[in-house]
N, C-alpha and C positions, 0 to 999 in steps of 0.2 A: 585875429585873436581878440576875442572880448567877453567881458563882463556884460552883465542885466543888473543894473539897479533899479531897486523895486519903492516906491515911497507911500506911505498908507496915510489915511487919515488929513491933518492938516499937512503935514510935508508932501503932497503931492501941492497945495499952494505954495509952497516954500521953492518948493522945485519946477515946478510951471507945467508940469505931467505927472502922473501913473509912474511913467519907469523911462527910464533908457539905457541905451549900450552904451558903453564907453569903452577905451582900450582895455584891454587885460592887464593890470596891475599885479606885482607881487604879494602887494599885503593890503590887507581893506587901509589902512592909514593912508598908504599911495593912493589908494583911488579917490579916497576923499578928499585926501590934500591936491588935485589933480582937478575939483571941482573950481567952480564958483565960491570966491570968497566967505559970499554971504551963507548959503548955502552949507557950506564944509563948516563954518561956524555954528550954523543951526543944527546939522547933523555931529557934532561935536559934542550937541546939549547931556549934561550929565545924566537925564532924563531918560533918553533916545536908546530903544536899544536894536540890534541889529543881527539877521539871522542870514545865516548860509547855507544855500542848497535847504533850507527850512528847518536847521538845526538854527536857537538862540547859541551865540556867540557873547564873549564878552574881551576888551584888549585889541590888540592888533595881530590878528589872525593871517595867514596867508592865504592867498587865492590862486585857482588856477583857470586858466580859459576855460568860459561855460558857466563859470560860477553865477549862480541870482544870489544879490545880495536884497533881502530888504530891508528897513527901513519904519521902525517901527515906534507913532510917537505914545508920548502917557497915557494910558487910559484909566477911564472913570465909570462910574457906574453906579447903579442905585439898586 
């Protein structure tokens, strides 16, 4: 049982890849808090926001095995 975490932009440097599987967690909070310190803090950024199965999310949502969570930082634009 696992999740797809998905990281766009600068958070794929944050996170050292694209994406990865991790265990299936109950709720995206556990998954995060299940991370890398640094990481779980960077994705914590009030900024950051985060979509499931490609619906945006906002809170601590639950998940279920299968879930892609992404991962998505500020963007800008002209």
């Amino acid at each position: 049982m696992a999740i797809t975490l998905v990281f766009l932009g600068r958070l794929e440097d944050a996170a050292g890849s694209g994406s990865r599987e991790v265990p299936a967690a109950a709720s995206l909070g556990q998954a995060i808090a299940a991370l890398d310190p640094h990481l779980a803090d960077v994705l914590r950024g009030p900024r950051i926001r985060c979509a499931v199965n490609g619906t945006l999310v906002q809170g601590d949502v639950p998940l279920r095995d299968g879930d892609e969570v992404a991962f998505l930082p500020p963007v800008s634009g002209g």
